[in-house]
Residue frames as a rotation matrix with the C-alpha (Angstrom) as fourth column:
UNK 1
-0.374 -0.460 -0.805 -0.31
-0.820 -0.241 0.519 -0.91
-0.433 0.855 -0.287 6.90
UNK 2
0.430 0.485 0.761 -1.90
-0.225 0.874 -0.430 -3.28
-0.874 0.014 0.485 4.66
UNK 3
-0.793 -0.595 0.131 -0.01
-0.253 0.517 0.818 -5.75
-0.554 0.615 -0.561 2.21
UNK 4
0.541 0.838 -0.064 -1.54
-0.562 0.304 -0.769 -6.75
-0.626 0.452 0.635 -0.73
UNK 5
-0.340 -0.741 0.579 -0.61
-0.348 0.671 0.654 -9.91
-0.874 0.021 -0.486 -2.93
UNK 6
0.230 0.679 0.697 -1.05
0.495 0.535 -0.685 -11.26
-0.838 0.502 -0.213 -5.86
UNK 7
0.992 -0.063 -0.109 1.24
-0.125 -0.374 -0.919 -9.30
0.017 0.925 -0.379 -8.54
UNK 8
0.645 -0.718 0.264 4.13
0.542 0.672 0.505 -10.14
-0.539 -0.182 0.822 -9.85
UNK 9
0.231 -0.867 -0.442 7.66
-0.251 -0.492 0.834 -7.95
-0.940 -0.082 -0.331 -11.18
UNK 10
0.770 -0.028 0.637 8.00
0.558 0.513 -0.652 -8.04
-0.309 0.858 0.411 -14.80
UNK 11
0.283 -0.858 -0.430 11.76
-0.383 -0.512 0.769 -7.00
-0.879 -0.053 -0.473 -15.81
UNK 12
0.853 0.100 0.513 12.67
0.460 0.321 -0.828 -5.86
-0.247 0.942 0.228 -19.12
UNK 13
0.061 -0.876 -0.478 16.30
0.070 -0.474 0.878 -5.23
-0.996 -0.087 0.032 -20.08
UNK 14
0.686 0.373 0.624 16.28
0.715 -0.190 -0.673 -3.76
-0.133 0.908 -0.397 -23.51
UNK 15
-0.521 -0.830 0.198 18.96
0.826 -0.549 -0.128 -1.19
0.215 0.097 0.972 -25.54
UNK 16
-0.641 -0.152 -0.752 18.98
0.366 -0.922 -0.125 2.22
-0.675 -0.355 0.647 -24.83
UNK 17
-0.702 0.634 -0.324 15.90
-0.647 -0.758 -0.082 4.24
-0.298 0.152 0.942 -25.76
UNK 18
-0.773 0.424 -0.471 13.70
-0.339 0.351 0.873 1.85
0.536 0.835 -0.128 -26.02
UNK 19
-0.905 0.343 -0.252 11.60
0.389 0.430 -0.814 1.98
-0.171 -0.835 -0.523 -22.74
UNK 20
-0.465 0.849 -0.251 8.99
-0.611 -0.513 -0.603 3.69
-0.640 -0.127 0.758 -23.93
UNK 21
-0.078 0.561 -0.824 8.16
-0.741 0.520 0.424 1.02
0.667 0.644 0.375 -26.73
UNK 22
-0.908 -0.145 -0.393 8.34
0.205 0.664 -0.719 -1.72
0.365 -0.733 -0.573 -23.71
UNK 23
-0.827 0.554 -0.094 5.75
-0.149 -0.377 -0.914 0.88
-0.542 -0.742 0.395 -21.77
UNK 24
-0.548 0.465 -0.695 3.45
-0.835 -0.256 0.487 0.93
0.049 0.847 0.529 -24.82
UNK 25
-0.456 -0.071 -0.887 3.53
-0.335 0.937 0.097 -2.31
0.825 0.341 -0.451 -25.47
UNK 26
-0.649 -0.057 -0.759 2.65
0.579 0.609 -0.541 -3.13
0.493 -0.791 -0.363 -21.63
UNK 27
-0.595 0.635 -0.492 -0.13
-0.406 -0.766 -0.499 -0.38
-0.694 -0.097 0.714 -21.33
UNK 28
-0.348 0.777 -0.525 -2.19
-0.924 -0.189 0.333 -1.97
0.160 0.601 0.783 -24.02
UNK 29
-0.282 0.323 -0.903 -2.75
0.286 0.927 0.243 -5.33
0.916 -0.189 -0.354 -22.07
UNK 30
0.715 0.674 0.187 -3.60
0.108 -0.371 0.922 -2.99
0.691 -0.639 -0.338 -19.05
UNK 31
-0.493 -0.584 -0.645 0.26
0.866 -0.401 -0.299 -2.50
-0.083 -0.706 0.703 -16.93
UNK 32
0.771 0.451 -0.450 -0.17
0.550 -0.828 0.112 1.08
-0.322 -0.333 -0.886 -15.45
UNK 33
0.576 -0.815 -0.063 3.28
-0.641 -0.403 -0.653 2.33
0.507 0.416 -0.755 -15.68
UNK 34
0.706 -0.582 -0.403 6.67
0.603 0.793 -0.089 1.21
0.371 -0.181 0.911 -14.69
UNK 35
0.705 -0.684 -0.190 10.03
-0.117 -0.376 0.919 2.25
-0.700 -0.626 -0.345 -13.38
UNK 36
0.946 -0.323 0.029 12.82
-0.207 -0.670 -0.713 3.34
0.250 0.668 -0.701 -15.60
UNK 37
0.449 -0.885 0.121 16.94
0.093 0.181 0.979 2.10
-0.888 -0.429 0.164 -14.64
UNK 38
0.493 -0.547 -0.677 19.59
-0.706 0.204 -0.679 3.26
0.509 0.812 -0.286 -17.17
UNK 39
0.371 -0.491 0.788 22.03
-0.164 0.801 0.576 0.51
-0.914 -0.343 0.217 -16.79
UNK 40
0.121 -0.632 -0.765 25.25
-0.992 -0.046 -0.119 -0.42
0.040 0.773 -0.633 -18.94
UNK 41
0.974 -0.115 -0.197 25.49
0.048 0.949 -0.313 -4.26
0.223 0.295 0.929 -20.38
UNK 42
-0.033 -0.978 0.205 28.91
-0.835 0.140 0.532 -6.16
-0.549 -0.154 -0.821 -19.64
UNK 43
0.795 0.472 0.381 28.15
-0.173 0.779 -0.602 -8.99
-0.581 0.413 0.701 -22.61
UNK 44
-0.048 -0.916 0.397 31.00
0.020 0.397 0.918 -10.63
-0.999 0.052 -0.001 -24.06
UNK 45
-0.473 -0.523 -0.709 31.90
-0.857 0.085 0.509 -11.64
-0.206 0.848 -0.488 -27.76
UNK 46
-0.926 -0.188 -0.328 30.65
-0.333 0.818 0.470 -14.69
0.180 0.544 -0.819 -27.47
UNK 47
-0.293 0.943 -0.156 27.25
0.501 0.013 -0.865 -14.11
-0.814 -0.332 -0.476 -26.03
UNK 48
0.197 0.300 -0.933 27.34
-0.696 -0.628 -0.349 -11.58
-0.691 0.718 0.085 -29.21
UNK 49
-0.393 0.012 -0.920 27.66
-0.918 0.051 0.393 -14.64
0.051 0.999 -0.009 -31.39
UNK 50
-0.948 0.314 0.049 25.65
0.118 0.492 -0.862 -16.81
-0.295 -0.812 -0.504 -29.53
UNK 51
-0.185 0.894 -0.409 22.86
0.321 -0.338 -0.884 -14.65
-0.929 -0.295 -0.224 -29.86
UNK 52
-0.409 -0.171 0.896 23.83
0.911 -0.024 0.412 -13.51
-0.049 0.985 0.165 -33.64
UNK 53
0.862 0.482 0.154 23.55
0.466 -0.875 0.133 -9.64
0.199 -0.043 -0.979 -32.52
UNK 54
-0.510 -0.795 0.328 25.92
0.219 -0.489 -0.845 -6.62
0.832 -0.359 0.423 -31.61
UNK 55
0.344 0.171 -0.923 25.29
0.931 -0.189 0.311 -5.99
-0.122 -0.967 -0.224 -28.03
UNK 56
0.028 -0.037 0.999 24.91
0.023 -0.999 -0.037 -2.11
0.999 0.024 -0.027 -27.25
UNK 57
-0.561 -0.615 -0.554 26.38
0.521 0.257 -0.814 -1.43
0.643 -0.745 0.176 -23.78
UNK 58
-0.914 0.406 0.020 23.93
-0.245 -0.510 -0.825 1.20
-0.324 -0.759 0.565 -22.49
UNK 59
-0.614 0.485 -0.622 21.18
0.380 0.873 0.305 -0.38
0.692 -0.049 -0.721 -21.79
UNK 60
-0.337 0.744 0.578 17.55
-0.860 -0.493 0.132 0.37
0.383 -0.452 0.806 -20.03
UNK 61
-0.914 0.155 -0.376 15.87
0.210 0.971 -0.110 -1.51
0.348 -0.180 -0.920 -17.53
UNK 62
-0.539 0.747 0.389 12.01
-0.505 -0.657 0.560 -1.36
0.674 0.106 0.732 -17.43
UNK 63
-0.896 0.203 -0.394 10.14
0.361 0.851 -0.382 -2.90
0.258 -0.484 -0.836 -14.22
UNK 64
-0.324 0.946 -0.034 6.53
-0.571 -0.167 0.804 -3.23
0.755 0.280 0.594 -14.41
UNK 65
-0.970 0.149 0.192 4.48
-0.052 0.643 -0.764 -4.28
-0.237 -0.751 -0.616 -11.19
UNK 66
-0.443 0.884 -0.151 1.32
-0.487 -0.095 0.868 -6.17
0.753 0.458 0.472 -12.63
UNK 67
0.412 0.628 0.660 -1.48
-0.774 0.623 -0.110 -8.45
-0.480 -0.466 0.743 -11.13
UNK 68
-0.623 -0.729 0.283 -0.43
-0.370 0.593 0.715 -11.85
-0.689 0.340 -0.640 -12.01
UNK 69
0.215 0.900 0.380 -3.42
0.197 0.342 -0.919 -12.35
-0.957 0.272 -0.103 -14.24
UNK 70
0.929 0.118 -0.350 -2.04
-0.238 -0.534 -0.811 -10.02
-0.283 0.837 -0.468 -16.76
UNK 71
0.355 -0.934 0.042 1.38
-0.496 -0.150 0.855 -11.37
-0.792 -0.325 -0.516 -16.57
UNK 72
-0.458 -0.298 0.838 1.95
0.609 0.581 0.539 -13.64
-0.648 0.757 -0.085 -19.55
UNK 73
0.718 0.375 0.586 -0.07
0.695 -0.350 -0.628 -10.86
-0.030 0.859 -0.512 -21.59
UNK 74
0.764 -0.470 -0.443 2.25
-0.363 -0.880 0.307 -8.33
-0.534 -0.074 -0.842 -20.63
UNK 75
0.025 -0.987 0.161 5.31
-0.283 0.148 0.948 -10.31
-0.959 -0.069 -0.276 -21.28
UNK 76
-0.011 0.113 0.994 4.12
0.725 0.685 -0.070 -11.21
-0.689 0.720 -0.089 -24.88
UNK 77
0.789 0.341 0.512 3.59
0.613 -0.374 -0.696 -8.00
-0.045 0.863 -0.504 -25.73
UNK 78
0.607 -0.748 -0.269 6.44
-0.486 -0.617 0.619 -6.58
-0.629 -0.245 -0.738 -24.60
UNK 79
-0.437 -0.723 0.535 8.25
0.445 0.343 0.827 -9.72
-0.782 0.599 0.172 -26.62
UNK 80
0.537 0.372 0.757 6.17
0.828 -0.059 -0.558 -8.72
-0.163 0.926 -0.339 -29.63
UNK 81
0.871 0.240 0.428 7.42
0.485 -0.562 -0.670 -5.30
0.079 0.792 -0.606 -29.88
UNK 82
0.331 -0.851 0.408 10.68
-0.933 -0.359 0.010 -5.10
0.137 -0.384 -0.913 -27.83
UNK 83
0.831 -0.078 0.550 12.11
-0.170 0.907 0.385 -8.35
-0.529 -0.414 0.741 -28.22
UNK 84
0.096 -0.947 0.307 15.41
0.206 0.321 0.924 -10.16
-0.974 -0.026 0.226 -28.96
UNK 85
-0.272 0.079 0.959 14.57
0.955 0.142 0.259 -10.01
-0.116 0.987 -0.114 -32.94
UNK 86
0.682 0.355 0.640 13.60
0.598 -0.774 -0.209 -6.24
0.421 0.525 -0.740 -33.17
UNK 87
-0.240 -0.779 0.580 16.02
-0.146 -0.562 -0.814 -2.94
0.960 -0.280 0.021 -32.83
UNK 88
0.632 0.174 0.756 15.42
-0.619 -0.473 0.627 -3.05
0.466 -0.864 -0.191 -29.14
UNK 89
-0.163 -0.549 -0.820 17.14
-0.211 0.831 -0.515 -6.39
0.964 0.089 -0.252 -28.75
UNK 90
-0.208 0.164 0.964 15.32
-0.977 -0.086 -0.196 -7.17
0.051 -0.983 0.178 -25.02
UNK 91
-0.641 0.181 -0.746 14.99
0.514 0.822 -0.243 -10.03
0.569 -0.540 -0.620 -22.99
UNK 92
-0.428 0.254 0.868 12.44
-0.608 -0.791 -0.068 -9.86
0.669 -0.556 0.493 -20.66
UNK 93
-0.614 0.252 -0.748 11.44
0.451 0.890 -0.071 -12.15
0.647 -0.381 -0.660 -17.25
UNK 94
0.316 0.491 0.812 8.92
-0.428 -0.690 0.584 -11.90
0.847 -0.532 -0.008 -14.27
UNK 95
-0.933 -0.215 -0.290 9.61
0.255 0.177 -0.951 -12.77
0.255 -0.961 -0.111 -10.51
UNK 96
0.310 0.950 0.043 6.57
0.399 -0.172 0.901 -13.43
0.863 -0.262 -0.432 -8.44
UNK 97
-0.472 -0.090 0.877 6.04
-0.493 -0.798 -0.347 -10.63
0.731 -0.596 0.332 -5.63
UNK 98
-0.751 0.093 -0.653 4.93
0.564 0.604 -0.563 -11.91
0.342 -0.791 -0.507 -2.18
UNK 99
0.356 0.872 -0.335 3.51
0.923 -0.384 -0.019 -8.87
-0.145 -0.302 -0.942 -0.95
UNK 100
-0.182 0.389 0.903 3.05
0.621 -0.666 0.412 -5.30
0.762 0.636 -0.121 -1.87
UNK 101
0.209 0.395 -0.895 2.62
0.749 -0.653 -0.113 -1.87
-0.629 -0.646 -0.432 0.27
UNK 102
-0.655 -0.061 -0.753 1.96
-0.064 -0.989 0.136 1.44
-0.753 0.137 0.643 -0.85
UNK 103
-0.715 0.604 -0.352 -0.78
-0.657 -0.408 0.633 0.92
0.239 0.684 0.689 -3.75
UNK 104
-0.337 0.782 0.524 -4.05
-0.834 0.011 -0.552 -0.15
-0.437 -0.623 0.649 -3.91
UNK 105
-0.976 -0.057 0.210 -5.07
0.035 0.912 0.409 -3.62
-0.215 0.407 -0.888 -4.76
UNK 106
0.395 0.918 -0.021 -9.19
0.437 -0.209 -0.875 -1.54
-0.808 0.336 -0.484 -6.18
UNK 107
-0.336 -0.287 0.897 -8.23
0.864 -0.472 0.173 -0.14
0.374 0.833 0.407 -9.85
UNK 108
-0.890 -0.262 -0.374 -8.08
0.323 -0.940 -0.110 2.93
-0.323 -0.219 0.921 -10.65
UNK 109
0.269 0.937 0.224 -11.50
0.892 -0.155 -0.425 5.00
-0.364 0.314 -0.877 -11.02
UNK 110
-0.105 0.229 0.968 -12.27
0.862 -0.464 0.203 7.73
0.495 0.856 -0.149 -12.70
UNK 111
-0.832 -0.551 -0.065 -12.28
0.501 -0.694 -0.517 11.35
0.240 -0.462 0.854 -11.05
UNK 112
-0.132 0.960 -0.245 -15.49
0.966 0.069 -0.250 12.15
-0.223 -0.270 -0.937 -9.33
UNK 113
-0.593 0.098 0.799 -17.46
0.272 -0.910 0.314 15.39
0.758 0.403 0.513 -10.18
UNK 114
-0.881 0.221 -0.419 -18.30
0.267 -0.500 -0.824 17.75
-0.392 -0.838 0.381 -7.84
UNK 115
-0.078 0.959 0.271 -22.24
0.975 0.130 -0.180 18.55
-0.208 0.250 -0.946 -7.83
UNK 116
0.688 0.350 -0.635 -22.00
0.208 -0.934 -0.289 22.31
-0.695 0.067 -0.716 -8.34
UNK 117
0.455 -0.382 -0.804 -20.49
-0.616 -0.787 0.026 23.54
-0.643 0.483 -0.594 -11.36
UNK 118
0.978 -0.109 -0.179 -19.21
-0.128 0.368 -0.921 20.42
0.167 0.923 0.346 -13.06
UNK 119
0.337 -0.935 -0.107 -15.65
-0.914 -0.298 -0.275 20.88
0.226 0.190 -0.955 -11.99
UNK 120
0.256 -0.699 -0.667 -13.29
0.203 0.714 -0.670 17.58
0.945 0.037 0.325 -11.93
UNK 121
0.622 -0.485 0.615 -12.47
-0.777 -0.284 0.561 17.00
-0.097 -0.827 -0.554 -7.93
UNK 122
0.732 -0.442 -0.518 -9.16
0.423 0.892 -0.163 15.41
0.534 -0.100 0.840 -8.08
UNK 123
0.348 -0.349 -0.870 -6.08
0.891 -0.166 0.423 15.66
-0.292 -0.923 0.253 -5.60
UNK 124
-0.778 -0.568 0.269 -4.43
0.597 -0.802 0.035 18.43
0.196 0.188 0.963 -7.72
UNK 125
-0.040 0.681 0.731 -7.33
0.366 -0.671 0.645 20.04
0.930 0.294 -0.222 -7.58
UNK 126
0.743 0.433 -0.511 -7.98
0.482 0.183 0.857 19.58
0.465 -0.882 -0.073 -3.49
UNK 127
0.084 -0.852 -0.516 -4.20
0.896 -0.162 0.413 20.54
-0.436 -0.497 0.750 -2.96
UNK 128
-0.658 -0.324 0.679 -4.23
0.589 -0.783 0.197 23.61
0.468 0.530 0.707 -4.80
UNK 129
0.219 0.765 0.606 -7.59
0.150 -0.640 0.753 24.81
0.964 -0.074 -0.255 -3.16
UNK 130
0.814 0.067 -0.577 -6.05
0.579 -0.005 0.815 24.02
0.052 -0.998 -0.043 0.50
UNK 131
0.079 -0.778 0.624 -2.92
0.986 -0.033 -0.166 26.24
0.150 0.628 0.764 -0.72
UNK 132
-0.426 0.077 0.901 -4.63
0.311 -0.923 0.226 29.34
0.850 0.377 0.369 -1.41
């Protein structure tokens, strides 16, 4: 099994429906995708005037595993468009990741073409043909 290092956990806790602006937002500095958690806020009265918002109790958490290169872009743009000042009302921190199993530490490429006929070989493709 091999461990790869060198990316770090970016966690964004943001009201309800608003993980897809978060994803956006963190897809145009180059995240891939993320992971999804509803989750229900337990914020007080005085953190709501603290913060000079109404806290909304159901609540989304979005966690994004980047490279740590992209990390401070990610987290900027996520503040830019899902931050404390816009309807989403997120916070959003990273945590650095020791090590890593199950993806590849080569980007993603591009789906090779098969030499006869032009067709796209990708896995759906391979798993459907070993199927029939």
């Amino acid at each position: 099994m091999q461990t790869v290092s060198g990316y770090e956990m970016i966690m964004c806790i943001i009201d309800s429906g608003f993980s897809e602006t978060v994803m956006d937002a963190a897809k145009e500095v180059g995240a891939r995708g993320g992971t999804v958690i509803h989750a229900r806020g337990t914020a007080n009265k005085e953190a709501e005037q603290f913060f000079n918002i109404s806290i909304q109790p159901d609540k989304e958490i979005v966690m994004i595993l980047v490279p740590s290169e992209i990390k401070d872009a990610v987290l900027h743009a996520i503040y830019r468009s899902a931050g404390l000042k816009t309807e989403g009302h997120g916070i959003a921190f990273s945590l650095p990741v020791d090590d890593v199993v199950g993806i590849s530490s080569a980007p993603a490429h591009e789906p090779e073409k098969e030499e006869k006929g032009g067709e796209e070989k990708t896995e759906s493709n391979e798993e459907a043909k070993t199927e029939n």
